[in-house]
C-alpha positions in Angstrom: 53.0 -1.5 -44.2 55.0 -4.6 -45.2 56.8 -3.1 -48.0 57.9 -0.2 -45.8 59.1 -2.2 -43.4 60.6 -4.0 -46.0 62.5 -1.3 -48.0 63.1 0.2 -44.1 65.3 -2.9 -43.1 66.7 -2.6 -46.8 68.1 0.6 -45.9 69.3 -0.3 -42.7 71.5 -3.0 -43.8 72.9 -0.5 -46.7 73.5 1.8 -43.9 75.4 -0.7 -42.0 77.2 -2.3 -45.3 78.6 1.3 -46.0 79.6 1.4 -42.7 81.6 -1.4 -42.6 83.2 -0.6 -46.2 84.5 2.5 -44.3 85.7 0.4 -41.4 87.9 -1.5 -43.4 89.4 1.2 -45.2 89.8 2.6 -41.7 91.6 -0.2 -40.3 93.5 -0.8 -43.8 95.1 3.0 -42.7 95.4 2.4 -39.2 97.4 -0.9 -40.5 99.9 0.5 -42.9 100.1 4.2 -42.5 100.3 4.7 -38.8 103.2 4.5 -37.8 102.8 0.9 -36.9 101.4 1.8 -34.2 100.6 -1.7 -33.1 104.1 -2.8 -33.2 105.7 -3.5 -29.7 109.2 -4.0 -30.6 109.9 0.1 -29.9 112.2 -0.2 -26.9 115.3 1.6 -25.4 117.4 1.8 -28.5 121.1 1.2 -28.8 123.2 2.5 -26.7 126.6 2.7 -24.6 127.8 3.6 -21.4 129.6 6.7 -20.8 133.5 7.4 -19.7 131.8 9.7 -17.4 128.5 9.5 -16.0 126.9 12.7 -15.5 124.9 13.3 -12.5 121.4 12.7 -11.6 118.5 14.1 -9.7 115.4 11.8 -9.2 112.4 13.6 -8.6 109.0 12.1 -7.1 105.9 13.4 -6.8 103.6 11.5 -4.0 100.2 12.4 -2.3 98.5 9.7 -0.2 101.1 7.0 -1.9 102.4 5.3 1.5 100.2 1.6 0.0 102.6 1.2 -3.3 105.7 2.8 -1.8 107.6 -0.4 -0.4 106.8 -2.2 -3.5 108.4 1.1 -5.3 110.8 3.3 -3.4 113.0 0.7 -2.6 114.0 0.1 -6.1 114.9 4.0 -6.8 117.0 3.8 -3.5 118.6 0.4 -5.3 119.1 2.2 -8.5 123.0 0.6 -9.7 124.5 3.8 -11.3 127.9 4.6 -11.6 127.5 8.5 -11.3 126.2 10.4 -8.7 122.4 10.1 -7.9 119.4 11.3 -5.2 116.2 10.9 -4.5 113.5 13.9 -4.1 110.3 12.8 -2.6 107.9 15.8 -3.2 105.5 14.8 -0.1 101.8 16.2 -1.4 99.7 17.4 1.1 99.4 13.3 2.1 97.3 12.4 5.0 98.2 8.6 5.2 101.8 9.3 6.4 103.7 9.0 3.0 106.5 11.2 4.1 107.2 9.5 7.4 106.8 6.0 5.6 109.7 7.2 2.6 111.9 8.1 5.5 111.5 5.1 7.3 112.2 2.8 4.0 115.4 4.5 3.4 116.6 4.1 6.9 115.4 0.3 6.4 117.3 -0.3 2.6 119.6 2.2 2.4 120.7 3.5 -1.4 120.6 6.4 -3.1 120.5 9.8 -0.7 116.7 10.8 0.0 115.5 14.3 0.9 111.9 14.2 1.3 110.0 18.0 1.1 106.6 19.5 1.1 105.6 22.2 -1.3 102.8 23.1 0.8 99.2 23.8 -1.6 99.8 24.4 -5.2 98.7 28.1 -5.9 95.7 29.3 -8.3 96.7 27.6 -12.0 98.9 25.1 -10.7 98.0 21.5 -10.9 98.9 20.2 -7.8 101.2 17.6 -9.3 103.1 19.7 -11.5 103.3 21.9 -8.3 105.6 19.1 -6.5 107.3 19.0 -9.5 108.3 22.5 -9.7 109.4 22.2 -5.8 111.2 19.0 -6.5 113.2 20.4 -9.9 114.0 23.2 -7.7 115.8 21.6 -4.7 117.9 19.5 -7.2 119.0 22.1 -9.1 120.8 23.0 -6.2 123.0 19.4 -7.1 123.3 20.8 -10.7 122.5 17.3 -12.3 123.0 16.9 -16.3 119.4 14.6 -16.1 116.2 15.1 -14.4 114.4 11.3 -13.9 110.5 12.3 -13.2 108.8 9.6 -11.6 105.7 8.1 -10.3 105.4 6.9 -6.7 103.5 3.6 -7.9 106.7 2.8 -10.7 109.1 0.4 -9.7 112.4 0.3 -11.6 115.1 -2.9 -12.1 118.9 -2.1 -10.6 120.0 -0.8 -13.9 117.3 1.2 -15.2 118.3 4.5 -14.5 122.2 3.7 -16.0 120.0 2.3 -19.0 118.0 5.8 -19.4 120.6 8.0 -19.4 123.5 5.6 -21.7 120.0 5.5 -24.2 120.0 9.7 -23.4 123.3 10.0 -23.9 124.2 7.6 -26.9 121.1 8.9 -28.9 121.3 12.5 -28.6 117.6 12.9 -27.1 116.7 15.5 -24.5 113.5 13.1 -23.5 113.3 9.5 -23.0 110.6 8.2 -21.8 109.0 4.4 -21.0 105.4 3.7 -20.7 105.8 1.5 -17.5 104.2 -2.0 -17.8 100.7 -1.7 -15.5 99.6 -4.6 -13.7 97.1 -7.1 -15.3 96.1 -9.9 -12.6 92.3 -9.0 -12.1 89.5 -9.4 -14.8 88.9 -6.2 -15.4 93.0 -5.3 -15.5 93.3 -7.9 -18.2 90.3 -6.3 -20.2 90.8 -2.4 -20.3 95.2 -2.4 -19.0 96.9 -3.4 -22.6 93.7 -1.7 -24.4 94.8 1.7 -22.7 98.5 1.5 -24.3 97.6 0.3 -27.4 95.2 2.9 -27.6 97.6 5.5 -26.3 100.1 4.2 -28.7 97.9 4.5 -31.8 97.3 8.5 -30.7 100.7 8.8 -30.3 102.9 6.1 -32.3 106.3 5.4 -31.2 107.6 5.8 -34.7 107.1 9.0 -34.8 107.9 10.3 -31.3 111.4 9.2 -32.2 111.2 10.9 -35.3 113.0 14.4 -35.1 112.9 18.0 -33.8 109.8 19.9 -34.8 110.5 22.3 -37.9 113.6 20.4 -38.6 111.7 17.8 -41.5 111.1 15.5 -38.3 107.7 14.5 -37.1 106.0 16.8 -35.0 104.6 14.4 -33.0 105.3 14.4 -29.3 104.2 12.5 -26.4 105.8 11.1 -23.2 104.7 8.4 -20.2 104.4 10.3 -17.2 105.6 7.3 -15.3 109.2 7.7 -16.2 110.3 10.7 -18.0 114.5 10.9 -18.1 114.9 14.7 -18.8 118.2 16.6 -19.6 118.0 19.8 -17.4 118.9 22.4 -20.1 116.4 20.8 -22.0 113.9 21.7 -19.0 115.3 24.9 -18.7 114.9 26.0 -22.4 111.1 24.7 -22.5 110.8 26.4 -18.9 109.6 22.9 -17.3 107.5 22.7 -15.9 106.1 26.3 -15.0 105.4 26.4 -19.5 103.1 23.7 -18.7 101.8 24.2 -14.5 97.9 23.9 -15.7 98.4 20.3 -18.0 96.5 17.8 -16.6 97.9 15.5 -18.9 101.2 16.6 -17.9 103.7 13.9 -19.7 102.5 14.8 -23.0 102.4 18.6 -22.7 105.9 18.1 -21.5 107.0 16.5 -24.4 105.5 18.9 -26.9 107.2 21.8 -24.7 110.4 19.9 -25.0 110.3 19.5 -28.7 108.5 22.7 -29.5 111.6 24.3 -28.4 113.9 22.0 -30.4 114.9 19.2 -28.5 114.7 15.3 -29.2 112.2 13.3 -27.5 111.9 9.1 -27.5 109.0 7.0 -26.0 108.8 3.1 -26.1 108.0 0.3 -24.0 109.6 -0.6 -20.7 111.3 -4.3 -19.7 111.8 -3.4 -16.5 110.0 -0.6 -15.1 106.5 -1.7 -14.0 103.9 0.3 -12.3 102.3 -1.9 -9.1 99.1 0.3 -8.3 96.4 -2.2 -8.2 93.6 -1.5 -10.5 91.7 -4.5 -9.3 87.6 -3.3 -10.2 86.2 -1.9 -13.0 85.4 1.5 -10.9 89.2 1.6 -10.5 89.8 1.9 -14.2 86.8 3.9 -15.1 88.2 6.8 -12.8 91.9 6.4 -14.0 90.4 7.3 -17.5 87.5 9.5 -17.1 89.6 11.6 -15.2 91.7 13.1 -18.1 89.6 12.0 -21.2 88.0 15.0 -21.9 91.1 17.2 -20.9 92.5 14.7 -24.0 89.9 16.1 -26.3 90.8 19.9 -25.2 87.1 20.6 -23.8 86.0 21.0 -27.0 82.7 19.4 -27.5 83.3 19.1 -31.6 86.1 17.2 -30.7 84.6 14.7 -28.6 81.4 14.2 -31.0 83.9 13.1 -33.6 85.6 11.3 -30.8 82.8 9.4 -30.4 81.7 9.1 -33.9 85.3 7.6 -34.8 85.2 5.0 -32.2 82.0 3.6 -33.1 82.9 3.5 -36.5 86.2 1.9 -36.1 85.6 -0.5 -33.4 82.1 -1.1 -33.5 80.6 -1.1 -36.8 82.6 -4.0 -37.5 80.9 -6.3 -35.4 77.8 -4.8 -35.5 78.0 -5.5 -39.4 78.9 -8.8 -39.1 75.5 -9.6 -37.2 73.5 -7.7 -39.0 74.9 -9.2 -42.2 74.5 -12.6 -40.9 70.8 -12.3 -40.1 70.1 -10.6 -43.3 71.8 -13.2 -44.9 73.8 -10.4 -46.6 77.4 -11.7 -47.3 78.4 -8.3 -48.3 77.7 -6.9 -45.4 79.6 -9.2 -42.9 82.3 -9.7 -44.6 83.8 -6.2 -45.0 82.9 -6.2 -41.4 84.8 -9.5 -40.6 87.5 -8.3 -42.2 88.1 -5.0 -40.4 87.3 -7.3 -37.4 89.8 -9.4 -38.0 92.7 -6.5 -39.1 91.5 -4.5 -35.3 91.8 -8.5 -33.6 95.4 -8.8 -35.2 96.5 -5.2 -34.5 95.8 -5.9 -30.9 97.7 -9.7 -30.6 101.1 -7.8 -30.2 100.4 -5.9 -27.4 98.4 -8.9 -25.8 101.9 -10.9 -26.0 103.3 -7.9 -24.4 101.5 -8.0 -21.4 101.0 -12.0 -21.5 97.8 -12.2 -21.7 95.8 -15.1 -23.9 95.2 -14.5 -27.3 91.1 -14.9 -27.1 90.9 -11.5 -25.6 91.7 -10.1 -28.9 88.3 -10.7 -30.5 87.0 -8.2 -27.7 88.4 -5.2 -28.6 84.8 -3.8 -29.3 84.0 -4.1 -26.3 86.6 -2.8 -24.5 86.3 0.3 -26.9 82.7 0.6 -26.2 83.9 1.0 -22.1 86.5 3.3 -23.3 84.0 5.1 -25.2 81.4 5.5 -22.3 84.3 6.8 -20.2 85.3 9.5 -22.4 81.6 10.7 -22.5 81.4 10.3 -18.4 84.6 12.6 -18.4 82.6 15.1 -20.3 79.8 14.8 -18.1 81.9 15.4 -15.3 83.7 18.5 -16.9 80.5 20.4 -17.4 79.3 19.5 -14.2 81.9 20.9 -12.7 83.8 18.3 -11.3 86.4 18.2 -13.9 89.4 16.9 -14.1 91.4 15.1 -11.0 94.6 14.0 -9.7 94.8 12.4 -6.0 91.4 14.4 -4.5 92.1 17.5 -6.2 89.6 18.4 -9.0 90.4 20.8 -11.8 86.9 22.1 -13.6 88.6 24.3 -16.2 92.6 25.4 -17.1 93.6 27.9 -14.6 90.7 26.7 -11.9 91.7 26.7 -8.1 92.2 23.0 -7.1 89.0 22.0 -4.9 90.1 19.2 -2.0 88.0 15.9 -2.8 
C-alpha cells in the first residue's frame, strides 16, 4: 500500500511538473507573440484637426440609467467641438424616469442639442439595445452626420474628446475608433476583477492587431471594439448595414467591428485618458453579473468551446501556482520552478495595466485568483444559458440568438 501510494504521488507531481512546463511555454507565447497584448501604451494615435469639421450625431442608448446620468450626460452636452453636433437619447422602456431626468439636465447645463425618443419594445430577434440603436441611427440620419459616436449612458467624456475621436478618425483613415473607457476601481472587489477584465479582453483581442488592416487586404483580421465609445463613420455603417447585420449580438461592440471590417473598412481600439465609465461596481455580485451575462455568448454556445475555455485557463493561470506548492512540498525544484517562472512572466504581464488603472503593484501576484473568479463566471454563464436564462442586458434576458426578449 505504501509503495502505491508512493509511486501515486510520484505521478502526481510528474503530472503537475508537465503541467507547468506547458505553462511556461504558454506564457513565453502569450509574452512575445501576442501582439503584446499586455502593453498599455496603444492610445489615440497621431492626429490633426480638420479645415472642416464634419458633422456629428451622438447616439445613446439608456434603460433605467437616470443614477449615472448627471455624472455622464452632462459631459456629452459639454462636448467642445468645432463642427456641428447632437445628442440622441434612445430612452429604453426605463421605469426610473431616465427620459424626464435627460431632459431636465439639458435644460439645467445646456450644450449640445438633445432630442430624447423611445423605440418602444424591440421586436422578435432584436436585442433590445441594438434596438435603441437602430431607432437612434435613424433619427440622425435625418442630420446627415459624416460620424456616428455610439455611447454608453454610464461613460463620461472630457471637453475635447469627441474633437479628439473624429481628428484620430479623420487623420488615420479608420471607419472605427473606438476607446475601452477606464471603469472605476475604488471598492475591493473593483480593484480585483476591473483591470483583470481589460487585460483579459485585451489579450483576446490585442490592440496591435485591431489596428492592423482591412481584412483580405494582408491586414490582420482581427476585429474588436469597446462598446462604450464607438466613433463610427456613417457610410461605413451603411455598407456593414449597422446595426440591423448584427440586431441579435449580444456582445454588440465586437460584432460591430467584425461587420465593419468584414466589409472593408479600418477599425482602431486603444485605451482611453479621458473617457471613464462611473457605474459603480461596488460588490462582487455586481461584477459576477457584468460577466456571466455575456461569457458564454463569448464562447458562441458551443460547449467544446467552453471545455477548452476552461481547460486553457486552468492551465495558464493556475497550474502555475499550483505547481509551485506542490513542488515545494515535494521538495521537487523542478517542479516549482517552471511554475515560478510562468508565475512570475503572468505577474509581470499584468504590472502595466495595474499602472494603468493606479492600482498597487502586490495585486499582481493574484492574478490566479482573479482568473479562477473569471473562470467560475464563465461556467455560471453556461449554467445560466442552458437553463434558460441566458444572456442579459438591463432585465431583458436573451436564452438563444433570435429568442423573444423576456422582461426581468
Amino acid at each position: 500500500m505504501g509503495q502505491t501510494a508512493h509511486v501515486s504521488a510520484d505521478a502526481w507531481t510528474s503530472v503537475v511538473t508537465f503541467g507547468s512546463a506547458l505553462s511556461l511555454a504558454a506564457w513565453l507565447w502569450l509574452l512575445l507573440a501576442r501582439g503584446f497584448f499586455w502593453r498599455t501604451d496603444v492610445r489615440l494615435p497621431a492626429r490633426e484637426e480638420p479645415d472642416v469639421w464634419p458633422p456629428v450625431c451622438v447616439v445613446v442608448p439608456a434603460r433605467d440609467e437616470a443614477a449615472v446620468l448627471p455624472a455622464s450626460l452632462p459631459s456629452l452636452l459639454a462636448q467642445d467641438y468645432p463642427g456641428r453636433a447632437e445628442v440622441f437619447l434612445i430612452d429604453d422602456g426605463s421605469t426610473d424616469g431616465t427620459g424626464e431626468l435627460a431632459c431636465e439636465l439639458a435644460r439645467r447645463h445646456g450644450g449640445l442639442p438633445l432630442t430624447v425618443a423611445s423605440p418602444g419594445e424591440p421586436p422578435a430577434g432584436w436585442t433590445g439595445k441594438l434596438w435603441a440603436v437602430r431607432h437612434g441611427i435613424d433619427l440622425a440620419r435625418v442630420r446627415e452626420p459624416e460620424y456616428l459616436l455610439l455611447t454608453d449612458a454610464d461613460i463620461a467624456h472630457a471637453p475635447d474628446s469627441l474633437r479628439a475621436l473624429v481628428s484620430a478618425a479623420g487623420t488615420g483613415g479608420f471607419d472605427v475608433v473606438s476607446q475601452m473607457a477606464r471603469l472605476r476601481v475604488e471598492s475591493l472587489w473593483e480593484r480585483l476583477v476591473v483591470p483583470a477584465f481589460v487585460y483579459f479582453f485585451a489579450q483576446l483581442y490585442p490592440f496591435r492587431w485591431i489596428g492592423g488592416g482591412r481584412a483580405g487586404s494582408g491586414g490582420t483580421r482581427t476585429a474588436a471594439a469597446a462598446g462604450g465609445c464607438v466613433l463610427l463613420r456613417t457610410d461605413a455603417a451603411e455598407r456593414a448595414r449597422i446595426p440591423d447585420a448584427i440586431r441579435q449580438a449580444v456582445i454588440d461592440d465586437v460584432a460591430l467591428a467584425r461587420a465593419v471590417k468584414g466589409t472593408g473598412g479600418r477599425v482602431w481600439l486603444g485605451l482611453a485618458d479621458r473617457v471613464d465609465s462611473v457605474r459603480p461596481y461596488p460588490r462582487l455580485h455586481d461584477l459576477w453579473r457584468m460577466v456571466s451575462r455575456s461569457a458564454y455568448a463569448q464562447l458562441r454556445h458551443n460547449p467544446l468551446v467552453l471545455a477548452g475555455t476552461v481547460i486553457g485557463l486552468a492551465l495558464v493561470y493556475l497550474v502555475p501556482p499550483a505547481s509551485v506548492c506542490v513542488g515545494l512540498a515535494a521538495g521537487q525544484g523542478t517542479t516549482a520552478v517552471p511554475g515560478a517562472a510562468a508565475w512570475l512572466v503572468m505577474a509581470g504581464t499584468y504590472l502595466p495595466m495595474l499602472r494603468y488603472y493606479r492600482q498597487p503593484r502586490w495585486l499582481a501576484p493574484l492574478l490566479p485568483f482573479t482568473a479562477f473568479l473569471y473562470l467560475l463566471m464563465t461556467v455560471d454563464s453556461a449554467v445560466q444559458h442552458y437553463r434558460g436564462r441566458g444572456a442579459a442586458w438591463k432585465g431583458r434576458t436573451y436564452a438563444r440568438p433570435g429568442a423573444v426578449p423576456e422582461e426581468g
